[in-house]
C-alpha positions in Angstrom: 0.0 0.0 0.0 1.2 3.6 -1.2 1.3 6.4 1.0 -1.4 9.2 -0.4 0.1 12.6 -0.7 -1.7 15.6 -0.4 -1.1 17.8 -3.7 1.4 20.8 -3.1 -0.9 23.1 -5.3 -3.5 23.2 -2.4 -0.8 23.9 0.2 0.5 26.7 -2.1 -3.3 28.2 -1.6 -3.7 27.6 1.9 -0.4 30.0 2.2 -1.7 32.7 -0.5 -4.9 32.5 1.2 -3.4 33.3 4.8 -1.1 36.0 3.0 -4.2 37.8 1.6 -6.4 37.9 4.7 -3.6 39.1 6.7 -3.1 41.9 3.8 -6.6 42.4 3.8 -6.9 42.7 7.9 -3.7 45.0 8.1 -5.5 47.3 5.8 -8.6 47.4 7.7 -6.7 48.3 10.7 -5.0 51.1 9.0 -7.6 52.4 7.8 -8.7 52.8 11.2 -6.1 54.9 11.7 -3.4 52.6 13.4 0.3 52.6 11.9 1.3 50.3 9.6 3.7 48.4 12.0 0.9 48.2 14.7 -1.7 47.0 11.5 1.1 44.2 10.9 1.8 43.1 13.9 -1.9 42.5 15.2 -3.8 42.3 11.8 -4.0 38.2 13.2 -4.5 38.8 16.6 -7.5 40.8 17.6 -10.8 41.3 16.4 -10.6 44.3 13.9 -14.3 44.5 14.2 -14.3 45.3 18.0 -11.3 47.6 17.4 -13.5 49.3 14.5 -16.5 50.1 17.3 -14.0 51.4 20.0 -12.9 53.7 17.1 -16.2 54.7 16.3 -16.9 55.5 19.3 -13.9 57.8 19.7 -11.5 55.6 21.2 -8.0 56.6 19.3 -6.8 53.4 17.3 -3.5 52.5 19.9 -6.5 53.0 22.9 -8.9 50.6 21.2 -6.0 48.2 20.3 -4.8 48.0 23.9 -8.7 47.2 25.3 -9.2 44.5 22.2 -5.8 42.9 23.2 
């Protein structure tokens, strides 16, 4: 019996895919107004949709990132 191996095109995709929703989360976050090494840093580690309220609610962005954290 043969091991089955998974195809490296859909572990290729997995990793663009991760790439792209962290681009996509760091730009949300700056476009909340945090800095770009901030936006990097924590674009996979808090909730950019709790951080988004705080802000809303006239938190600055480094406030609302230290309550989400």
């Amino acid at each position: 019996m043969e091991p089955m191996l998974m195809p490296t095109d859909d572990l290729v995709s997995d990793s663009e895919e991760e790439l792209r929703v962290h681009a996509w989360r760091t730009e949300q976050l700056r476009r909340l107004g945090l800095h770009r090494i901030l936006a990097e840093t924590f674009a996979d580690l808090v909730d950019w949709h709790a951080l988004a309220a705080l802000v809303e609610r006239g938190c600055s962005p480094e406030l609302a990132l230290d309550i989400v954290r």
